[in-house]
C-alpha positions, 0 to 999 in steps of 0.5 A: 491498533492497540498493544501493550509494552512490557513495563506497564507504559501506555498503549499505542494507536497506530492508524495508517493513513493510505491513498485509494480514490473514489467516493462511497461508503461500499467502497470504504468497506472493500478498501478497509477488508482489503487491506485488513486482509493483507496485513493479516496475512503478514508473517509477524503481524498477529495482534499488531494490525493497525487501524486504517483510514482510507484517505481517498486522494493523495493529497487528502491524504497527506492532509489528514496525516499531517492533521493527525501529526498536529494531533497526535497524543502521547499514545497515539503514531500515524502513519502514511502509505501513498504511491509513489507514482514516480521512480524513486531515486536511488539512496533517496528517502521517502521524504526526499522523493516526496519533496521532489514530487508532490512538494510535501515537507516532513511534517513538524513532529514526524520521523522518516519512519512513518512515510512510507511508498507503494512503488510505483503504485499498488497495482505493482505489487499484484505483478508479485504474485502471479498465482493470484492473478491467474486465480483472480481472472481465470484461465484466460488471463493472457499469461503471453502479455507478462514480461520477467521485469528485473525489478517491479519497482522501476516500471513505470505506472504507465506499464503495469496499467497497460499490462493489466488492461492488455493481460484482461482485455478479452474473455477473462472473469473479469476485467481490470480497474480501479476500486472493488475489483483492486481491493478484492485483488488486495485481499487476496495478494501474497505478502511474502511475495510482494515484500520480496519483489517490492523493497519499499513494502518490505520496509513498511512490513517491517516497521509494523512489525517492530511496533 
């Protein structure tokens, strides 16, 4: 991502370091598309899409966003976008969850404002737009197997899994994993609705925003 700011200073490089597993380089493209898709789709992104860089495993990526820390130039601003995998504790920074968690430390150099979470993991958000996962998975997606939770960010990893594996076990378009199938569901997701179910997106929306 690059953009101007008034007064004529340098141009900034946002590159956004985000978890997603698997090896290949078909998968490096769905992943790419489908984030590029949701950030599109944002209200207030236009000409403000980062660059991304799929980190493939979480520690992988806290390594290279530390590296790009290290690094970084005077134009340039990493960012970190990992799920949560846990709850996280109320009034808890990022980096505090992060430190209790994965005992990473904030790199030298970083602020609290370029970590940011998928609470508990991405697959949460697709909870947020149950339009899409109708659409996605057809008219036998099983409807009686969602719950109204009253909060998605405090289900556990383990339940939205089993939800999703319990909503497309039979007769749907397709089944549920991980990989091609998350990224086209990615590309097709709702932005306003996953920033208004999910808190923690709506922060990283509106960092992005500012920049």
């Amino acid at each position: 991502m690059e953009h101007g700011r008034i007064g004529g200073e340098p141009l900034v490089n946002v590159k956004i370091y985000i978890e997603g597993g698997g090896e290949g380089e078909l998968l490096d493209t769905y992943f790419r598309q489908g984030w590029s898709q949701f950030f599109k789709k944002a209200a207030g992104m236009a000409g403000k899409m980062p660059r991304i860089v799929r980190g493939k495993g979480r520690q992988r990526t806290f390594d290279l966003f530390v590296t790009a820390i290290k690094n970084r130039k005077p134009n340039e601003l990493p960012l970190m976008l990992v799920d949560s995998e846990d709850p996280v504790q109320q009034g808890h920074t990022v980096w505090e969850h992060l430190k209790i968690r994965d005992n990473w430390d904030r790199p030298d150099g970083a602020s609290d404002d370029q970590a940011f979470l998928m609470v508990q993991v991405i697959e949460s958000w697709f909870l947020a737009d149950w339009e899409m996962l109708v659409s996605y998975f057809g008219p036998n997606f099983r409807q009686n197997a969602f719950r109204e939770w009253p909060s998605l960010e405090s289900l556990s990893k383990a339940d939205v899994y089993d939800f999703l594996e319990m909503a497309t076990a039979t007769r749907v378009k397709k089944q549920y994993k991980k990989g091609k199938i998350s990224f086209e569901m990615l590309a097709k997701l709702d932005p306003v609705k996953v920033e208004n179910a999910c808190p923690h997106a709506k922060e990283l929306m509106k960092r992005l925003r500012k920049l």
